[in-house]
N, C-alpha and C positions, 0 to 999 in steps of 0.2 A: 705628312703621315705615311704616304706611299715610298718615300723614299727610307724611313724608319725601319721600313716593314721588309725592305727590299732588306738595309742591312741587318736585322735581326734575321733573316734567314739567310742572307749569307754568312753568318756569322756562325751561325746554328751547323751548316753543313760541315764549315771549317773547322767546330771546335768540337766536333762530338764521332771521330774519324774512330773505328775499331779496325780490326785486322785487317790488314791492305781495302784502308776504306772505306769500310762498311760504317753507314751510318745506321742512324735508328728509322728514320724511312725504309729504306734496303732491308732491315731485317723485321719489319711489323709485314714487307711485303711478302716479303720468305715465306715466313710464319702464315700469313691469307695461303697463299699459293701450298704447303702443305697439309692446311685444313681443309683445303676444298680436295687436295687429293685422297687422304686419308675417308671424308667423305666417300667415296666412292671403291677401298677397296685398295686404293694404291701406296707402297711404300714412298714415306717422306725420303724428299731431296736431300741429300747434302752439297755444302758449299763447297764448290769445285778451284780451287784458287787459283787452276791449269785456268779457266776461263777470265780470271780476273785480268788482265792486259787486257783482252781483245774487248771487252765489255768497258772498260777502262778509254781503250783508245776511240772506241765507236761513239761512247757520251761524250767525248773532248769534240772527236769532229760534228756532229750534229749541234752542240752548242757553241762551237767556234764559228758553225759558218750559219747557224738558226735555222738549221733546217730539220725536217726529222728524218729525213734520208741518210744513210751511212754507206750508202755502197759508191758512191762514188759518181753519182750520174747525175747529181745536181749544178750545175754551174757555181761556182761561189770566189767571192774575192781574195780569199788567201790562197796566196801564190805556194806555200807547203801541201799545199792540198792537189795541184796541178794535175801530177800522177800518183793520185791515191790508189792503190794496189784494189784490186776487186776482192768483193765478200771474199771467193772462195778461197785466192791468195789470200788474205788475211786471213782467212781460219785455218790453213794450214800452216804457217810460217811462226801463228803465233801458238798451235797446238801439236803440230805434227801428227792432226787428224786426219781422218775423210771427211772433208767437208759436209758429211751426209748423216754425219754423226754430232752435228752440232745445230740448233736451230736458236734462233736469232729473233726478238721482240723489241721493235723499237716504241714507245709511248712518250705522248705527251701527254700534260693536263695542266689549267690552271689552278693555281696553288688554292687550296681549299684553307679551311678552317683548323683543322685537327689534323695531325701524321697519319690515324686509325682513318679516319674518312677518307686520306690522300692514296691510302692502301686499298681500301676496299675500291675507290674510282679505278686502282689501274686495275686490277683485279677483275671487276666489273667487265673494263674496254678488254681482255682478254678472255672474260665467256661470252662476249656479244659477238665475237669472230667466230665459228664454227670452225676453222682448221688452226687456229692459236690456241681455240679452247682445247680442240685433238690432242695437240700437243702436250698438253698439260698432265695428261691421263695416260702418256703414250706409258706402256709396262716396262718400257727399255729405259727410260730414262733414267740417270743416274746421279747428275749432278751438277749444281746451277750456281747462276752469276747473277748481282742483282746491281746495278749501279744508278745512282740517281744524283741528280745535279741539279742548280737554279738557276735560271738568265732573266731577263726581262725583255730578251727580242727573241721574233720571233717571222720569220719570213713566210710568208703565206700571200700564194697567184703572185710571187714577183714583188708585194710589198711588202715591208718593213712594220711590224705590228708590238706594240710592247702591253705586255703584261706583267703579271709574277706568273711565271711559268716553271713546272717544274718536268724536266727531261728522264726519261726512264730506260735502262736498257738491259735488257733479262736476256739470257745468253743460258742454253740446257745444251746437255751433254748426252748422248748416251754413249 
């Protein structure tokens, strides 16, 4: 049954891909994430597609090497990853920003029941933060990246841990 489940959701991710990749996870969490702004006052996001690489490349290496770090400071066994460029090189190289202009969410969760439930948990891990929640509200913000993916490993204190896990990684703009 657990291996069913793993491939119906990997199947799911692969076969329901909209504009550079956006699934329906990625846009129910959009969607959460503009509701809670508009709550409060603040103009909805739009999808920034200048962010999609860097959000793009940040979910390959955290799920390639199971970690939920992306900046490069985790030890890991793929040798492509060796001299992984830092945050800030990567935000510029892949925006030709300020680095200071772009802020960066990485999430995990085990895979829930429903997409609408997988939304609201990240959602959720994002106002339980007090300066990720900030961010959410900042007035400058202008435009966002949402990328989510599924693995079943997942390295946590140095071991090796499997679940259905699903990897999230929200990339804002202003």
């Amino acid at each position: 049954m657990k291996k069913l489940s793993i491939i119906l959701a990997a199947f799911y991710f692969l076969a329901a891909p909209l504009v550079n990749s956006q699934n329906t996870l990625d846009t129910m969490i959009f969607n959460r994430i503009n509701e809670y702004r508009q709550d409060y006052g603040k103009a909805p996001l739009v999808w920034d597609s200048l962010l999609y690489k860097m959000a793009d490349q940040n979910l390959s290496y955290m799920m390639e090497t199971s970690t939920l770090s992306n900046d490069g400071s985790q030890p890991t066994p793929i040798s492509k990853y060796d001299n992984f460029p830092s945050y800030y090189d990567r935000v510029f190289a892949l925006t030709r920003e300020d680095p200071s202009k772009v802020i960066e969410i990485s999430l995990l969760e085990v895979e829930l029941h429903s997409w609408d439930i997988m939304a609201l948990s990240f959602l959720g891990k994002i106002l339980n933060s007090d300066n990720q929640a900030a961010h959410l509200l900042d007035p400058e913000l202008k435009g966002i990246w949402i990328s989510t993916g599924f693995s079943s490993e997942l390295i946590v204190d140095g071991q090796m841990t499997y679940n259905n896990y699903i990897y999230c990684e929200i990339v804002l703009h202003k």
